[in-house]
C-alpha positions as CSV (number, residue, x, y, z in Angstrom):
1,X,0.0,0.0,0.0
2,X,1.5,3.4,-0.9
3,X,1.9,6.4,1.4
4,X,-0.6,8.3,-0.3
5,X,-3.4,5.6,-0.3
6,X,-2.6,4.5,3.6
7,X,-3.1,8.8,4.2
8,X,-6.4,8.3,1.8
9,X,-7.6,4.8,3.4
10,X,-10.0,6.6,6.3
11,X,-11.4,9.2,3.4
12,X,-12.1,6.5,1.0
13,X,-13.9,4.1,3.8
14,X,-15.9,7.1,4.7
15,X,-16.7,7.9,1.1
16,X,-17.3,4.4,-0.1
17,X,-19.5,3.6,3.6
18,X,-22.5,6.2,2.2
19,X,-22.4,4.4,-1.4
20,X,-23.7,0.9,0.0
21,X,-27.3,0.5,0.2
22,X,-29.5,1.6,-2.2
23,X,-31.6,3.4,0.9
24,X,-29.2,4.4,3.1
25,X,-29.0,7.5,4.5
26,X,-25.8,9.7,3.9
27,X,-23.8,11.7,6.7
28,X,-25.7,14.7,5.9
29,X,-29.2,13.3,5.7
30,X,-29.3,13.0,2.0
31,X,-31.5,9.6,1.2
32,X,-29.7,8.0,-2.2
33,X,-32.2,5.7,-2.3
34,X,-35.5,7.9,-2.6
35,X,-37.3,9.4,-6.3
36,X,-35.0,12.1,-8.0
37,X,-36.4,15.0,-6.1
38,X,-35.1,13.4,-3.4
39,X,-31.9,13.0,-4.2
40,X,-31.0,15.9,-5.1
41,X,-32.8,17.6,-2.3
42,X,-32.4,21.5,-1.9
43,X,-28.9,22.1,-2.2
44,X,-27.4,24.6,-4.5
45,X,-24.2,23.9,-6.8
46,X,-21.9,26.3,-4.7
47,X,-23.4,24.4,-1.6
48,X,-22.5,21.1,-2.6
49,X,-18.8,22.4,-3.4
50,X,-18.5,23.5,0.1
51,X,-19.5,20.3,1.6
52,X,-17.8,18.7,-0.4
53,X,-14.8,20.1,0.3
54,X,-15.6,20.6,3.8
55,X,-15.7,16.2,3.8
56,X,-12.5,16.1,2.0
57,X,-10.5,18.6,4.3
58,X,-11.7,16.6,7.4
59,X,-10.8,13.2,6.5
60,X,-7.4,14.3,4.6
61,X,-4.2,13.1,6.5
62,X,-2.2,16.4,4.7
63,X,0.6,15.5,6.9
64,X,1.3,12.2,5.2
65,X,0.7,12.8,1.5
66,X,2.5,15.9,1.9
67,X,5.8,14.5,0.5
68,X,3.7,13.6,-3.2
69,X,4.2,15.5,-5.7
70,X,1.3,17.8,-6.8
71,X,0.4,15.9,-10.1
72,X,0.4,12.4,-8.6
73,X,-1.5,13.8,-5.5
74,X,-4.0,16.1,-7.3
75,X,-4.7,12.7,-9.5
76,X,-5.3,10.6,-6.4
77,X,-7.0,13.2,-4.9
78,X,-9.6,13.6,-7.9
79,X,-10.4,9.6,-7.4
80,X,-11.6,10.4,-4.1
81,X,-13.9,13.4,-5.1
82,X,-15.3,11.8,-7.8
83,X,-16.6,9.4,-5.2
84,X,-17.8,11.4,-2.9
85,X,-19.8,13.4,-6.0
86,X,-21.5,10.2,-6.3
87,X,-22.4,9.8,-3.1
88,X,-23.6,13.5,-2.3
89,X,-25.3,13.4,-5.8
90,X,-25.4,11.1,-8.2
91,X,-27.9,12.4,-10.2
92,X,-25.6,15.6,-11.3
93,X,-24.8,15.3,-15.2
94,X,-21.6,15.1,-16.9
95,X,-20.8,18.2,-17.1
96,X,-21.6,19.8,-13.7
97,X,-20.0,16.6,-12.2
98,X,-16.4,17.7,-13.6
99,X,-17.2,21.5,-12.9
100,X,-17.3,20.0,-9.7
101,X,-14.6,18.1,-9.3
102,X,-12.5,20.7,-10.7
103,X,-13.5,23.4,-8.5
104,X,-12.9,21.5,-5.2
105,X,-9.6,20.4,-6.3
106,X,-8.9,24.2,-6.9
107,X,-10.1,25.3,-3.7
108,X,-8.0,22.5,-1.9
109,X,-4.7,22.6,-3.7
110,X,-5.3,26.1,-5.9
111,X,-6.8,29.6,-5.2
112,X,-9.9,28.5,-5.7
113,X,-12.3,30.9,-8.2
114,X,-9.1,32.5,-9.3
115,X,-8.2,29.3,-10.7
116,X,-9.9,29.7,-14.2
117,X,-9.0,33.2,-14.6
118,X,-5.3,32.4,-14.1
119,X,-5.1,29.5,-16.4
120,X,-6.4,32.1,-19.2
121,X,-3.7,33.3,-21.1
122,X,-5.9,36.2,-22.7
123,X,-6.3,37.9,-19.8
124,X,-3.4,40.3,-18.6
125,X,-5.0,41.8,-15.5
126,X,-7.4,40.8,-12.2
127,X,-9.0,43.2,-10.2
128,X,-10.9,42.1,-7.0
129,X,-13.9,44.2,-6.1
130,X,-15.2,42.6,-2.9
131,X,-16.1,39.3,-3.1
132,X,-19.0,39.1,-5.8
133,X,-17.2,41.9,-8.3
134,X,-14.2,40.2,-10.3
135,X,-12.9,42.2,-13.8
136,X,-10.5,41.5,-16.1
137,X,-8.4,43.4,-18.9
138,X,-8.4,41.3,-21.9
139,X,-6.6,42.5,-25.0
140,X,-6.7,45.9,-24.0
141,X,-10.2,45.7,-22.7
142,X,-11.9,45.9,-19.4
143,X,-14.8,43.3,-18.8
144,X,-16.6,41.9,-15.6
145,X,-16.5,38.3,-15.4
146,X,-19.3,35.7,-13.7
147,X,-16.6,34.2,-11.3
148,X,-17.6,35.3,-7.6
149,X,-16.3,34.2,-4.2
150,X,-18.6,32.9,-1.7
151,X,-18.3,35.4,0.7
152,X,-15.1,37.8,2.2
153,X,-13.9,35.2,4.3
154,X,-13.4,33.0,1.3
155,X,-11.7,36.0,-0.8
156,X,-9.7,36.5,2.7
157,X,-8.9,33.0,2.6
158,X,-7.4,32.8,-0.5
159,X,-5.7,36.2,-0.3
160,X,-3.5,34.6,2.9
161,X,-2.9,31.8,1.0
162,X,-1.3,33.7,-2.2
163,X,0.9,35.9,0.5
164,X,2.0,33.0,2.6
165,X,3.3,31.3,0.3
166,X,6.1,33.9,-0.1
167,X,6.1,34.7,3.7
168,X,4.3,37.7,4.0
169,X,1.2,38.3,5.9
170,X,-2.3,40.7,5.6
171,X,-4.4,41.4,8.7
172,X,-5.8,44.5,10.0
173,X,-2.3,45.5,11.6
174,X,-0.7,45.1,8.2
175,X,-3.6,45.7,6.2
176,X,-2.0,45.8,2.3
177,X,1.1,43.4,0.8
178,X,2.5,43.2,-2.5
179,X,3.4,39.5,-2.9
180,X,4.1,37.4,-6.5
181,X,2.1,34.1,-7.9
182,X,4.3,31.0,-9.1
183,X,4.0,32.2,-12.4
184,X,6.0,35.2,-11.4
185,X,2.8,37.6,-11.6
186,X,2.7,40.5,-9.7
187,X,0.2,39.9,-6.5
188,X,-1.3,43.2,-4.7
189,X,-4.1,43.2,-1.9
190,X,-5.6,45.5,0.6
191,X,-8.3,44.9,2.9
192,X,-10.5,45.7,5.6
193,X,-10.5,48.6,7.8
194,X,-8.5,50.4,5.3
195,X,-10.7,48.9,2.0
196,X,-14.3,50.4,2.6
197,X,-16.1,47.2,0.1
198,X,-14.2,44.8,1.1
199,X,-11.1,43.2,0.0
200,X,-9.7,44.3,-3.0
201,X,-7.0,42.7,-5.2
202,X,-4.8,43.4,-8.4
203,X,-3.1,41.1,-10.2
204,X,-0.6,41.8,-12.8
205,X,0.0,38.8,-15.1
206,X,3.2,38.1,-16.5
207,X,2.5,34.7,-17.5
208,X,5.2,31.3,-17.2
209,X,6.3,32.4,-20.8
210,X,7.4,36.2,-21.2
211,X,7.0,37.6,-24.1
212,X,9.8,37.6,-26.2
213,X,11.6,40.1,-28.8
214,X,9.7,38.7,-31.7
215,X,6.2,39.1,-29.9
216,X,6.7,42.8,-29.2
217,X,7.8,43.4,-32.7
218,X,4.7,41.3,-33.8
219,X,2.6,43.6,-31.5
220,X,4.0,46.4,-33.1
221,X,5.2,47.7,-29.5
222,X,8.3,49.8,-31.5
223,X,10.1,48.6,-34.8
224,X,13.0,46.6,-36.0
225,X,15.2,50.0,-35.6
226,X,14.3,50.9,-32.5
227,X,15.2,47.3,-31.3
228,X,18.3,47.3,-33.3
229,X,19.4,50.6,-31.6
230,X,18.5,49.1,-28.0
231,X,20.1,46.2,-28.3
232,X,23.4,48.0,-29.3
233,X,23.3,50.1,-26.2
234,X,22.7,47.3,-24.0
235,X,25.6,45.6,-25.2
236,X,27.7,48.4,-25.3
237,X,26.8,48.7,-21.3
238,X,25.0,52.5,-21.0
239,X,22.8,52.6,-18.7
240,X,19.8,52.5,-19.6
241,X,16.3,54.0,-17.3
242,X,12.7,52.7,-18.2
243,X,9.9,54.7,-18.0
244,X,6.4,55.1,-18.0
245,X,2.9,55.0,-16.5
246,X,1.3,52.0,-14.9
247,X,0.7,49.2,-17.1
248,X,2.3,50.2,-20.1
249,X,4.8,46.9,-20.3
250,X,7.9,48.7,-18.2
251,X,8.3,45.4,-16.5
252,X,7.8,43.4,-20.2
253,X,10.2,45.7,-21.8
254,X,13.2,45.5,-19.1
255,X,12.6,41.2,-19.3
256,X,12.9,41.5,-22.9
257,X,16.0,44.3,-23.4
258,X,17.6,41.9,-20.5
259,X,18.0,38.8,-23.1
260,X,21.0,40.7,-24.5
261,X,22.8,40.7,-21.8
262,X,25.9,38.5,-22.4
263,X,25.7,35.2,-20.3
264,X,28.8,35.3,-19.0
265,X,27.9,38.3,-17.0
266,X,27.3,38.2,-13.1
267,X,23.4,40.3,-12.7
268,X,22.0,41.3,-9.8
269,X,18.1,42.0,-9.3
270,X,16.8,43.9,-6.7
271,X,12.7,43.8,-6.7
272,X,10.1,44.8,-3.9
273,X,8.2,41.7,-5.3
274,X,10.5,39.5,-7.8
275,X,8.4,39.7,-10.9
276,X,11.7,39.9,-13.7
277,X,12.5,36.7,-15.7
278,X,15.6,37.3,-16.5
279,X,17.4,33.9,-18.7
280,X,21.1,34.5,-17.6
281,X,22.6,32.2,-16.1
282,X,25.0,34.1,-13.6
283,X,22.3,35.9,-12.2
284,X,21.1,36.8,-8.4
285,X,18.2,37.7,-7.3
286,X,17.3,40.0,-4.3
287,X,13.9,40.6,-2.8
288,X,13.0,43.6,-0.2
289,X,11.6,42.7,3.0
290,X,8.6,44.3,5.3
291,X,8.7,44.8,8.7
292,X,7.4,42.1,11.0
293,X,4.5,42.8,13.5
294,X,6.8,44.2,15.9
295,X,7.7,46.9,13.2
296,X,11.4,45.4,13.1
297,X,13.7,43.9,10.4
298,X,12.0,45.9,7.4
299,X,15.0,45.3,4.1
300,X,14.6,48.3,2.0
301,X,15.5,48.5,-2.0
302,X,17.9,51.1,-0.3
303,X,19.5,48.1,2.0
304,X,20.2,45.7,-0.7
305,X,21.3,48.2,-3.2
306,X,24.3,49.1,-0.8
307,X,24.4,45.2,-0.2
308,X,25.1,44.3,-4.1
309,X,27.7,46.7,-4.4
310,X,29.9,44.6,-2.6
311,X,28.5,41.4,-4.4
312,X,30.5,41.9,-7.5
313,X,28.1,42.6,-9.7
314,X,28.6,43.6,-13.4
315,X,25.2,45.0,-14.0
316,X,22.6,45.4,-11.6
317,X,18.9,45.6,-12.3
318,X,16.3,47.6,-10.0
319,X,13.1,46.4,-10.2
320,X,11.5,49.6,-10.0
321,X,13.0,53.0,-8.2
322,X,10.7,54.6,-6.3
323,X,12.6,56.1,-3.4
324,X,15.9,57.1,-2.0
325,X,17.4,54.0,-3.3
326,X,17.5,56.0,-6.6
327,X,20.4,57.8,-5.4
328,X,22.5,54.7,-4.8
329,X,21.3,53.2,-8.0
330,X,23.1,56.4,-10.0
331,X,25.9,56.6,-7.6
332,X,26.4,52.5,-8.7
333,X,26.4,54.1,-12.4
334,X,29.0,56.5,-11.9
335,X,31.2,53.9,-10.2
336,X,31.6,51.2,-12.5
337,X,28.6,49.4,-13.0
338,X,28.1,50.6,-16.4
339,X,25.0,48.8,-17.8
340,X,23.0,48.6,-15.4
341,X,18.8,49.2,-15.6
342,X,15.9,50.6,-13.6
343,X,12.0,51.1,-14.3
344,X,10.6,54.6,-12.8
345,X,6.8,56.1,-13.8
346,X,6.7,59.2,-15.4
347,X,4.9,60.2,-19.0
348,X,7.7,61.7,-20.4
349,X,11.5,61.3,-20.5
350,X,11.7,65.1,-19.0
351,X,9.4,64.4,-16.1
352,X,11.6,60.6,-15.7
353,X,14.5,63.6,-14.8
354,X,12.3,65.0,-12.7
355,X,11.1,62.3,-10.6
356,X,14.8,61.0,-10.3
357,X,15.9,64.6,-8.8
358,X,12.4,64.3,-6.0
359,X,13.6,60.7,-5.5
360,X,17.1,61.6,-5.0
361,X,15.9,64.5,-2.3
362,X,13.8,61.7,-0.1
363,X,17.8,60.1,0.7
364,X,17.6,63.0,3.3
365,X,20.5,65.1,1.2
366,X,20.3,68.5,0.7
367,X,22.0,68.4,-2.5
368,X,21.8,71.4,-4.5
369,X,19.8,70.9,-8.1
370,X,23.0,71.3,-10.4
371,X,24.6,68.4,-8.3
372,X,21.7,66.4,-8.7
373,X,21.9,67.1,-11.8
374,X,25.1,66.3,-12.9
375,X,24.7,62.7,-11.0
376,X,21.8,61.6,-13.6
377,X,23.3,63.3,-16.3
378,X,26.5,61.0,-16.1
379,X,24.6,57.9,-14.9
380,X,21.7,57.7,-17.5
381,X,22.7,57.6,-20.9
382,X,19.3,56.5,-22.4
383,X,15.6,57.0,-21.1
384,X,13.2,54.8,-23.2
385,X,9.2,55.9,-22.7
386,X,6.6,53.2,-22.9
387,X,3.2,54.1,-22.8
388,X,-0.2,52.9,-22.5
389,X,-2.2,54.5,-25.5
390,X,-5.8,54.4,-25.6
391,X,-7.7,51.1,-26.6
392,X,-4.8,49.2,-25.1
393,X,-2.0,49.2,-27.2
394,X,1.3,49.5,-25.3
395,X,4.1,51.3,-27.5
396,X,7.5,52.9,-26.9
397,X,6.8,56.4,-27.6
398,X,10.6,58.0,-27.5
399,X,14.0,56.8,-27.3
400,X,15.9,59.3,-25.5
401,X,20.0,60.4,-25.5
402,X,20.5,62.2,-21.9
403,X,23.4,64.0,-23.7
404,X,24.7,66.0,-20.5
405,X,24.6,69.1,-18.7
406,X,24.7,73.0,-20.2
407,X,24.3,75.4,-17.3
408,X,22.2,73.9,-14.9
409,X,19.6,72.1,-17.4
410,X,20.4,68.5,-18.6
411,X,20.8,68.3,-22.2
412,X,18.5,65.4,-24.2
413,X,18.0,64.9,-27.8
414,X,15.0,62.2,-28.7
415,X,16.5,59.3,-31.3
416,X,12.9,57.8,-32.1
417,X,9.5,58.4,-31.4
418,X,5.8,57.8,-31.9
419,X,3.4,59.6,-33.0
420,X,-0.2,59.2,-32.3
421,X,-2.4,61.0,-35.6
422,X,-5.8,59.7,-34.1
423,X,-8.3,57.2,-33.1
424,X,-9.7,54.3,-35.4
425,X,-13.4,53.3,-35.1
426,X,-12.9,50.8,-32.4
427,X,-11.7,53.5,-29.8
428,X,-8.2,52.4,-30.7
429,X,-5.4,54.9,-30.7
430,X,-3.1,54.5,-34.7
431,X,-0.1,56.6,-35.4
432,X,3.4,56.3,-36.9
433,X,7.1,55.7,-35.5
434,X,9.5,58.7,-36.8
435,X,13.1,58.5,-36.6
436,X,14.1,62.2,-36.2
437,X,17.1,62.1,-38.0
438,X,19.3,63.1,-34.7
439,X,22.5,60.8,-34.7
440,X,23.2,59.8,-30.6
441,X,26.4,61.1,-29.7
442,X,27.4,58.2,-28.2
443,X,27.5,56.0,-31.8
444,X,31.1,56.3,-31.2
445,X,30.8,54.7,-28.2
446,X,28.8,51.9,-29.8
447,X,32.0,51.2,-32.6
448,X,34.6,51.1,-29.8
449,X,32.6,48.1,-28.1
450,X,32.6,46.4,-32.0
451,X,28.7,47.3,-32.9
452,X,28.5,48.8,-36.0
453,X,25.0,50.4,-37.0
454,X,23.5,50.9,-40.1
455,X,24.7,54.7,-41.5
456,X,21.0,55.7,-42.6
457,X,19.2,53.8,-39.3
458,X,18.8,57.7,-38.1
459,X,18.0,58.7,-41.3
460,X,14.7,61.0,-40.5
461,X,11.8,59.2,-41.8
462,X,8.2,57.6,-41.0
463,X,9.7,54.0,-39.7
464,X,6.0,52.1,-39.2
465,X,2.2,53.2,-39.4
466,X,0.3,51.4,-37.2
């Protein structure tokens, strides 16, 4: 007998008991032996589920099937819920059986109504209104879906389970948690007292694939020459800033770019929640750290970008800068770690300056501006916008030299961009990428590391219409 049936043998008996006389009464009072009506009695679909779950959780011996793994468990698992279907219900057809089964084995081993939202790969966001309110963004497009949780202690329920699962916590002293799926999708939640409806939830989905080179081109996200140019600058090492608005594909964009990184080189990520897929192999990852309910041992970005700089990295990613940590991120620029990447929001590549000289102020320096300046001019050598038009399609809008300081203003000069002439019958924003016909001073830069581009790839021109 294996492990898993000798933790299954006291659910099975009590399953297979109620499935012996044709009369006999089941545990909950249900005759199986009576005229249809009887049978199926009053009890809804969703009421059913909960029993049935509710039988299975009892009787499970978690402790010794634990050491399964999932597939070989989940199928085991399914043998036994079939039978108790039968014996709650035999009378349910083929159909609502498996819709069923399916749905307890979610809500034991998944994340239960989530379940069938996740395994969609057309959908690209989940927001959680309160229990009975669940959208989605498909293809560019919001739409409310049927799926509904039982009630907020069930949304609760599955909200600790996501969090737990990468050690963090939600209660009402620690009300809101940023946390990641297996898949690497980005996990947000914040609840009661501080959500007035109810718990609500975002979930960014990346997906177990990212989305490669070829599937932005094919999306029309920027053009051959843009990618060419980009990919020259990351292997030449400039630095290289990200920005844009929320959910316009910053994240996407810096997983992408990051594929042309040599493999040779030793990376270091540093995320609030990890979320890059980075394919190096020489790679480390870092992951910030809240406070515990005492308040102690909160990791900042700040923390483990001082921490990395003795780690001997050759490039180091940020996640996201959206503090002081900005100021150690240049600083890392400036000393050697020529390469390296961040993501920051802002809509254009002048406010992206901007928000890195606030940023830098939170550090608690009282750096005067043309200092500040001068530290993101010589760090940043490239600012690439995405943004999020309207209808849904995510573009790069400008690719962006920061050229250096005259005075006190930083110099820049825009390479590529897009622009948007209008909005097609479907509410869909269409436009054109332009190169402007402005050579980046730092081609020279580019032929010393052995890339050699195209002579007419600036040549000022309409590049796409789209």
């Amino acid at each position: 007998m294996s492990r898993l049936q000798r933790g299954l043998t006291g659910l099975n008996g009590a399953a297979g008991g109620t499935l012996g006389g044709g009369g006999s009464p089941s545990r909950l009072g249900m005759s199986l032996g009576g005229g249809p009506s009887e049978r199926q009695g009053t009890k809804s679909f969703e009421e059913l589920k909960r029993i049935i779950h509710g039988k299975l959780v009892d009787k499970l011996d978690l402790s010794r099937v634990s050491d399964l793994d999932g597939d070989t468990l989940r199928r085991e698992i399914r043998l036994v819920v079939e039978r108790l279907c039968d014996t709650e219900n035999p009378l349910l057809n083929r159909m609502e059986r498996e819709r069923l089964i399916d749905e307890v084995l979610d809500e034991t081993f998944g994340f239960g109504p989530l379940e069938v939202l996740l395994k969609d790969p057309t959908i690209s966001d989940i927001m959680i209104n309160g229990p009975f309110k669940v959208y989605v963004e498909r293809r560019g497009k919001m739409e409310k879906t049927d799926v509904k949780f039982r009630d907020t202690d069930h949304l609760l329920q599955i909200i600790d389970r996501i969090v737990s699962k990468v050690g963090r916590r939600v209660d009402e002293t620690s009300p809101m948690v940023d946390a990641r799926l297996p898949d690497g999708s980005r996990f947000n939640a914040i609840i009661p007292p501080l959500a007035l409806d109810g718990p609500s939830v975002s979930i960014r989905r990346f997906g177990s694939n990212p989305l490669k080179l070829e599937d932005l081109l094919n999306y029309k996200a920027f053009t051959p020459e843009m990618a060419m140019l980009m990919e020259a600058c990351i292997k030449a090492r400039l630095n290289i800033v990200i920005s844009g608005g929320t959910g316009c594909g910053k994240t996407t964009l810096l997983n992408t770019l990051s594929s042309f990184i040599h493999s040779d080189e030793r990376v270091i990520t540093i995320e609030d929640a990890a979320e890059l897929q980075l394919q190096q192999e020489h790679i480390v990852r870092l992951e910030t750290r809240p406070a515990n309910i005492e308040g102690k041992g909160a990791i900042l970005c700040r923390d483990l970008v001082k921490n990395a700089l003795r780690m001997r990295p050759e490039r180091i990613i940020i996640g996201e800068c959206r503090g002081p940590e900005t100021l150690d991120m240049l600083q890392a620029m400036n000393t050697g770690h020529a390469g390296s990447m961040t993501t920051l929001h802002a809509n254009t590549p002048r406010d992206a300056q901007a928000r890195m000289e606030t940023m830098i102020m939170m550090a608690g320096l009282e750096l005067p501006i043309k200092a500040m300046r001068q530290q993101i001019s010589s760090a940043v050598d490239l600012i690439i916008q995405a943004n999020r038009l309207q209808g849904g399609p995510r573009k790069v809008t400008s690719i962006t030299e920061v050229m250096g300081m005259e005075q006190d203003m930083i110099v820049m000069q825009e390479t590529f961009k897009f622009k948007q002439l209008g909005i097609d019958q479907n509410g869909r924003s269409h436009g054109q990428f332009e190169a402007t016909g402005v050579r980046p001073s730092f081609v020279s830069r580019l032929e010393t590391s052995g890339i050699k581009l195209p002579s007419n790839l600036f040549q000022e021109r309409v590049l796409l219409r789209d």
